[in-house]
C-alpha positions, 0 to 999 in steps of 0.5 A: 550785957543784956538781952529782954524780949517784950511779951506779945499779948494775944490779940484780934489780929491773926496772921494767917497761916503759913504768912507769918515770920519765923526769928531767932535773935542769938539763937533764941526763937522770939515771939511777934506781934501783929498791927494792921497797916496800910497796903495801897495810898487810897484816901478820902476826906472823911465819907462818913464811915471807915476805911475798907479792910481791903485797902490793908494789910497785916504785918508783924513787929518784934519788941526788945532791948539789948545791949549787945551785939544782936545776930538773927535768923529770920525765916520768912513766909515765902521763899524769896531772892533779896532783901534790904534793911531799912534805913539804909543808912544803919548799914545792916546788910542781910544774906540769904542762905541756901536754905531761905533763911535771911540773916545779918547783925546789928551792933546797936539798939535801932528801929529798922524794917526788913523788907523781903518783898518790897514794900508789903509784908515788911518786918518791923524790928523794934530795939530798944536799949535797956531801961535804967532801973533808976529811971523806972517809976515805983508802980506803988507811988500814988502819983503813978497809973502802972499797967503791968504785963498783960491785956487791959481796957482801960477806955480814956485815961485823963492824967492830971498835974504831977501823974505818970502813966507808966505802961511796961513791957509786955502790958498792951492797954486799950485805951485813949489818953487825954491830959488838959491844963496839967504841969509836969505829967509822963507817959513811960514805959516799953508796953503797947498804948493800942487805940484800936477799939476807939472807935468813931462815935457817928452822930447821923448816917453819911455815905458822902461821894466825891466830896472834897471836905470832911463830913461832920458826921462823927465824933473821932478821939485822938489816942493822946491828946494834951491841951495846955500842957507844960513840961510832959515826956513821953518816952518808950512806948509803942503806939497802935492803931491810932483812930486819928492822931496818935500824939496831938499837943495843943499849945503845950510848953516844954514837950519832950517825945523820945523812944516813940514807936507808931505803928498799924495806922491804916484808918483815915486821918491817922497821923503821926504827931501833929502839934499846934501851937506850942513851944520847946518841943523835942521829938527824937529817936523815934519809928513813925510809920503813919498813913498820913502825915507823920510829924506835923507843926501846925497852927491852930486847925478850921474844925469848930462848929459855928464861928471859926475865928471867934472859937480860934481866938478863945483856944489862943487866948485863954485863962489869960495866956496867949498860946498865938505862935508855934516856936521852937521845935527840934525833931531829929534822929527819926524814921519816917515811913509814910503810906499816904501824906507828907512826912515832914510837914509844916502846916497846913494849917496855920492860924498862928502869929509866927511859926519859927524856929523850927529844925528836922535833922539827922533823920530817914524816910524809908518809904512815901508817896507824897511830899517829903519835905514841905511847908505849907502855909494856907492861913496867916502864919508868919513861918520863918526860920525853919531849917530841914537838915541832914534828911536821907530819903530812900524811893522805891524803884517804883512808887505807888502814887496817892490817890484820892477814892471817889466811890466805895466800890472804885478800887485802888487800881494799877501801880503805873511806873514813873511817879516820883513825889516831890522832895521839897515842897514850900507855898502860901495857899488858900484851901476851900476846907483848911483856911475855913474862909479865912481872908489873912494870908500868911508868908515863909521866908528863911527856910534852908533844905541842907544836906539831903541825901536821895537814893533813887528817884532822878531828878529832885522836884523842888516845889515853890510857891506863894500867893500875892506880893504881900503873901510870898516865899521868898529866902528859900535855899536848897543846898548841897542835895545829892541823889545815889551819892552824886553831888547835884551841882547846879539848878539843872539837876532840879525839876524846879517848878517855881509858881508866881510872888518868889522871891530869891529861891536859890540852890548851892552846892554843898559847903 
């Protein structure tokens, strides 16, 4: 049996005084990191500088690996009368004493939030189980970057063909990684990847109001990007304030995510994984709190200068490769919290042939404000054979609707009651940014919603839609959704809003 509390490096990120948590783990006092996050879903295309401080908050993490039973004691920055865990589904249900102090076991290593206070100033408690000695990459191979405990600025990291970068506990490395035409490369290690001074290279002043597309104004470095990849794992690492992306593969084979930890993303556009175009993909066991989308499947994206079906057709075929579809991609036994976008998403671009063989399952999301579940096709992808199974949604009481911030001085305003975002989104659509003029329209067919389980919300929204007979959604089947452990037992117990070109949309009750 063991027990290993990751060491926290100091940081910029100071919790004030007096707002921070107090834990003992087996009676042990154990230390906490810091991330900024999100605190109100206020978006906007990019306006040309980043997003307002005020629109956030700080939080705190703990980092560590057992595999032991675990008791904590945690006392929080201000007295309060409830608390949960989340996901509910890890069934940890935590008492508060007398004295305030909050307290409950866990029997298993798992990625859970304690939430005193809904959903503001949560507890991130990140356990993972001890690392295999023998899976540990020999800091002094030639072929390894180690990072060892202790704060590095490393800048970008570029691996090349046969490398590991292996940052270990207690190491925090400020950096970028980017890997491009490279063949069996790793990314390992239960350190923190913290992208937080990459910042946005600004090519011309911009100070965009109202707009509705981005303003090409910057430059923007994803915290791993791996273009052409083949057979890459990334494994145990914690990832921090991501500048965009925190993981984009582009046309990567054989990709392997496991043991991920994504937090602190409050600055616009900083999703969680989002992959275009590629092929045997596993993300698992992994904790993605995003501000917008969390895991993304995508075709090719609109954002190149000039012609942009010319620049597609060069990314998709190249070097004598064709990289023209996304195929095969099963993400499960994930925790999604999202504070802005969707949070299991296929699109919304599209510029691929075929987007198939796709599977969610075995996961949670534990917060959104936007779409949970959604394929949205706005290019010419034939998306088919795409499979969202076993999915548990928690909705708060009240949700806080996303907005788009037209203004700088516009605040985020009131949190009005009643909103509920929809479960299940599906469409074929143009959009006057995404689809970049693109005239191809693509289509979904054979997509299955299984077994989902809703806590809160009433009545699902179920979302469908296509755009011409020969752009359709058509073969989508909702089956056996249950909302607060009630069977739906019929269409009825839907808010189904089914647009025009759909086809045999149905729902079944649970096999």
């Amino acid at each position: 049996m063991s027990l290993q509390f990751y060491p926290v490096q100091p940081n910029d990120l100071i919790m004030p005084e007096g707002e921070g948590y107090r834990v003992r783990v087996n009676g042990r006092a154990v230390p906490l990191d810091t991330a900024r996050v999100s605190a109100v879903p206020y978006n906007r295309r990019w306006p040309g500088h980043q997003r307002a401080l005020d629109q956030t908050e700080l939080v705190q993490f703990l980092s560590m690996a057992a595999d032991e039973p675990l008791s904590f004691e945690i006392t929080p920055p201000r007295p309060c009368g409830y608390a949960v865990v989340r996901p509910q589904s890890r069934g940890v249900a935590p008492q508060i004493d007398a004295d305030g102090i909050i307290r409950f076991t866990m029997n298993e290593p798992s990625y859970v939030v304690l939430e005193p206070y809904g959903r503001r100033g949560a507890l991130h408690l990140f356990v993972d189980r001890p690392e295999q000695r023998a899976s540990r990459p020999d800091p002094a191979d030639p072929s390894v970057i180690y990072y060892g405990a202790g704060v590095h600025d490393a800048g970008l990291i570029e691996l090349k063909s046969g490398q590991t970068l292996f940052i270990d506990a207690g190491a925090v490395v400020y950096a970028s990684v980017r890997a491009t035409d490279a063949r069996n490369i790793r990314i390992l290690g239960r350190g923190i990847l913290d992208n937080s001074r990459n910042k946005a290279q600004i090519l011309f002043e911009a100070h965009a109001e109202k707009n509705d597309s981005a303003v090409n104004n910057a430059v923007r470095r994803h915290t791993i990007e791996l273009s052409y990849c083949t057979h890459v794992e990334i494994d145990g690492i914690t990832i921090r304030d991501s500048l965009v992306y925190n993981i984009r593969p582009i046309g990567c084979r054989d990709l392997t995510v496991r043991n991920v930890k994504i937090i602190g993303c409050w600055r616009f556009n900083s999703d969680g994984i989002d992959m275009h175009n590629c092929e045997n993909v596993l993300i698992e066991h992994c904790f993605l709190r995003t501000f917008d989308d969390s895991v993304c499947v995508k075709g090719f994206d609109c954002y190149y200068e000039g012609d942009v079906e010319k620049a597609v057709h060069a990314a998709m075929y190249r070097h004598g490769q064709a990289y023209d579809v996304f195929r095969r991609a099963v993400i499960r036994d994930c925790t999604v919290w999202n504070d802005w976008g969707k949070c299991f998403e296929i699109g919304a671009e599209t510029r691929a042939e075929e987007i198939c063989d796709i599977l969610f399952e075995d996961s949670d999301v534990i917060h959104v404000t936007g779409p949970v579940l959604d394929c949205c096709n706005v290019d010419y992808a034939d998306v088919h054979d795409v499979t969202y199974r076993n999915i548990r949604v928690e909705l708060d009481e009240t949700i806080p609707a996303p907005r788009l911030q037209e203004y700088d001085r516009v605040p985020y305003g009131p949190v009005e009651s009643g909103y509920v975002p929809p479960l299940i989104c599906a469409c074929v659509a143009f959009h006057h940014e995404y689809s970049a003029g693109g005239t191809r329209r693509g289509r979904n067919r054979n997509l299955l919603f299984e077994d989902i389980k809703v806590r809160g919300g009433g009545a699902p929204i179920v979302d469908i839609a296509g755009y011409s007979e020969t752009a359709q959604c058509r073969d989508v089947t909702v089956r056996g959704v249950c909302v607060d452990g009630r069977p739906l037992l019929s269409e009825r117990d839907f808010i189904w809003r089914i647009g025009d070109h759909c086809e045999n949309v149905v729902y079944e009750r649970a096999k």
